[in-house]
N, C-alpha and C positions, 0 to 999 in steps of 0.2 A: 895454432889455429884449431877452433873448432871443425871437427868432421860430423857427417850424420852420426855414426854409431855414438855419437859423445851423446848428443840429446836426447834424456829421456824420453821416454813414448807422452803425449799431452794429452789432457781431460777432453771428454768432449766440448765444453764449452769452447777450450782453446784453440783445438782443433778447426771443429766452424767458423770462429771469426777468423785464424788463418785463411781458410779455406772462402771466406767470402771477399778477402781483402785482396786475393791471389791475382782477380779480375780488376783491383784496381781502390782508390782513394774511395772509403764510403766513411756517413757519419754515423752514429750508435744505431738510430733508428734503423738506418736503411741496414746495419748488420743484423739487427734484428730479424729485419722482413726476410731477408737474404736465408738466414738461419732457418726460418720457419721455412723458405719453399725447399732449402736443398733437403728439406728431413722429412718434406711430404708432414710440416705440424708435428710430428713427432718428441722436438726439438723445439720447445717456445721458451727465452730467454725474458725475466724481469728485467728490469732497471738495473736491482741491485747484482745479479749476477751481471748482465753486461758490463756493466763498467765496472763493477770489482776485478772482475778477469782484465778488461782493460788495464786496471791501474796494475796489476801485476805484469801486465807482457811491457808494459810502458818502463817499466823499472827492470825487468829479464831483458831486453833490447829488442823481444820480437817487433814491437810495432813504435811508431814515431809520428807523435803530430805532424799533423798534414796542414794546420794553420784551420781558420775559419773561413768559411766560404756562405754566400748567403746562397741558399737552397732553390727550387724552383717554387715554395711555397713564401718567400720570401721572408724568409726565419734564418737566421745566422747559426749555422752549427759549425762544430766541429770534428773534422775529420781527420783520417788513422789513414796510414800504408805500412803496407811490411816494410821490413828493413833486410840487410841481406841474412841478419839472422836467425829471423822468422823466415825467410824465404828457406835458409836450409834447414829448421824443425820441419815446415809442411812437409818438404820434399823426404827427408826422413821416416817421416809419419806415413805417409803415401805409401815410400814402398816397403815399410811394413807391411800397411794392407794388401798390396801386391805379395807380397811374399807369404802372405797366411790364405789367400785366394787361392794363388799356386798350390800348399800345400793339401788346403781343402778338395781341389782339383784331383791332386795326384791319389789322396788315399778317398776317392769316389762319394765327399760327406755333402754337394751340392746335387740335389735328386734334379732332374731334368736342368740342369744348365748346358748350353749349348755354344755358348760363346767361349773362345778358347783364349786366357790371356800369353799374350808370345813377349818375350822380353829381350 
């Protein structure tokens, strides 16, 4: 079985739509939109990235059709969930970032943070 340390660290593309799927079934668009607020726009995904990254997590086993659903705009898409092994890349992914925060923390490279992570 795979463990975190087995999965590589993932791109930011893969990361986000992990991370926007974490809260639940969404279809491309709405990983999009998800993309853009968690990055404050920083992060704005075309067409072709989006779903390129999808067809690769779809084939890697992070994510797994969710079937088609007709939307509230009443348009048929299709929607993604993790599977449990995207569920353990994010969490992997994660506490990397936890653990490079820590690190930043301890050798003093965050000037005014005030918030203490505890694990």
């Amino acid at each position: 079985m795979e463990t975190e340390e087995d999965v590589t660290p993932l791109t930011p593309a893969v990361f986000y739509i992990l991370f926007s799927l974490a809260t639940g079934e969404k279809h491309g668009y709405e990983i999009m939109k998800q993309v853009r607020q968690d990055t404050q726009g920083k992060i704005t995904m075309g067409n072709g990235t989006l779903y390129g990254s999808i067809k690769r997590m779809l084939a890697d086993g992070f994510i797994e059709d969710a079937g088609e659903q007709i939307d509230p705009d009443k348009e048929r898409r299709k929607y993604y969930r993790l599977t449990e092994r995207g569920k353990q890349a994010l969490g992997a992914e994660m506490q990397r970032y936890v653990e490079t925060v820590l690190l930043m923390q301890k050798r003093r490279l965050i000037p005014g943070l005030s918030v203490q992570v505890n694990l």
